[in-house]
C-alpha positions, 0 to 999 in steps of 0.5 A, a space after each residue: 231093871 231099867 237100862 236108860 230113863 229118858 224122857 220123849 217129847 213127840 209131837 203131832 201136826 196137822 191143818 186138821 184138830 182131828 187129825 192131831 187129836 187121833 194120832 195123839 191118841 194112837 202114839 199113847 196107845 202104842 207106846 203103852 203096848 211097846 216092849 222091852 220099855 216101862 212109860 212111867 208118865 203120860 202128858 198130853 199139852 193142850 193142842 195149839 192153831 197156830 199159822 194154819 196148823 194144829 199142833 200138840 205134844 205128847 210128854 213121855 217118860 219112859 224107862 227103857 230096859 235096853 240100848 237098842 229099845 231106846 234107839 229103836 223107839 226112838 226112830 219109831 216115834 221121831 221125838 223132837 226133843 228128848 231128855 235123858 234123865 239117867 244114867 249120866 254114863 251107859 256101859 255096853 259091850 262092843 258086842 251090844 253096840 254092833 247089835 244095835 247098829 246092824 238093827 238100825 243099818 237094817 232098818 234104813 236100808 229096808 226106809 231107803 228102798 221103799 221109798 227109793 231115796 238115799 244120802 249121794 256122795 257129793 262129788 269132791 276133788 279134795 285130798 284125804 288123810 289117810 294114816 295114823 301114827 302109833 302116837 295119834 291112834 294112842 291119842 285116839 283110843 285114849 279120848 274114847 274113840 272107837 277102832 273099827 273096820 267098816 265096809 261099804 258098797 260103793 262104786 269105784 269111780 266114788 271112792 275118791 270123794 267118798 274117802 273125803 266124806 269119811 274123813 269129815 266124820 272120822 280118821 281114817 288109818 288104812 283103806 282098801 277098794 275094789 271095783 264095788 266095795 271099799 273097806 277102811 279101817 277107822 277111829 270114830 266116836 260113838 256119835 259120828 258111828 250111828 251118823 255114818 251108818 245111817 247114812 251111808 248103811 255099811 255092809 260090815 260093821 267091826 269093832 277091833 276095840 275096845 271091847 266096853 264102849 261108855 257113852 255119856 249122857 249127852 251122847 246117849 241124847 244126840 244120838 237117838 235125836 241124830 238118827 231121828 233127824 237123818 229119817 226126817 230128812 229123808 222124809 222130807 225129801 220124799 215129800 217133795 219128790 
């Protein structure tokens, strides 16, 4: 049985038709192929010129029998938009979540290093909270955010501007650091969770709570187009390098 039904859009560009015809072609081969995944319709849109390049779109719906199938593919095939047809609510376990996060972890580390690009701390002086009260973590866990305990490998003299950063994407409660390494105890959103870790790829990732995570539907969306946005970027950033 299917977990998510989605549909991709994925789209192939090039100054040459050719190009565009065989990299459609190959994207609707390999994704007959896939596993763990059912493609229901295949739609391939007229190839366009338009200023200098050639374009064309591959409409693909595909049922997808887990979680992390529909994140990973969605990384492999970098759809420029996508639709999630259903479920309007997905329920994992925390364990299923952490799954999915360390594959994806995993998989940006191995993109970063062969390519020798990363996300920098930008440098900041700017003060961060810290702490939360029973009250605020109550809030927290009662709009749906997750309690966890992350770890990163950072160098001391970026701790600062780092804990600034986290602190943009999440609450911070508790933190602890030492020459290399900083491990904070944080409350995130399941949006901002895939944001931090791929971006800055933590060597632990816990979840304290809760022990169901939902995720709605216009998360399941943003998070898969999220995750293949901060891949592009780090292509693009290759590309001129």
């Amino acid at each position: 049985m299917f977990m998510i039904r989605a549909v991709f859009y994925i789209e192939a560009q090039s100054n040459v038709r050719s190009a565009v015809e065989g990299s459609l072609r190959k994207i609707s081969l390999d994704l007959e192929k896939e596993e763990n995944l059912r493609v229901l319709n295949l739609n391939k849109e007229d190839i366009i010129y338009e200023d200098g390049l050639y374009s064309g779109i591959i409409e693909a719906e595909i049922e997808f029998f887990s979680f992390k199938s529909y994140i990973l593919n969605a990384i492999k095939y970098a759809p420029s938009a996508i639709e999630v047809l259903e479920p309007k609510r997905l329920k994992i376990s925390a364990s299923e979540l952490i799954d999915v996060l360390a594959e994806v972890i995993k998989l940006t580390k191995m993109f970063y290093m062969k390519h020798n690009v990363m996300f920098k701390i930008p440098e900041v002086d700017k003060e961060y909270k810290a702490g939360l009260s029973e009250d605020e973590i109550y809030d927290l866990l009662s709009s749906g955010a997750i309690h966890l305990k992350l770890v990163f490998e950072i160098p001391i003299e970026r701790h600062k501007s780092f804990l600034y950063v986290l602190s943009q994407a999440c609450d911070i409660n508790k933190f602890k650091s030492n020459e290399n390494m900083i491990a904070v105890e944080v409350f995130a959103d399941v949006l901002s969770l895939f944001d931090i870790a791929v971006k800055y790829t933590p060597i632990l990732v816990s979840i304290l709570e809760p022990e169901e995570i939902t995720i709605n539907i216009v998360d399941l969306r943003d998070i898969a187009l999220d995750v293949t946005s901060i891949f592009f970027e780090a292509s693009q950033r290759i590309a001129v390098m």
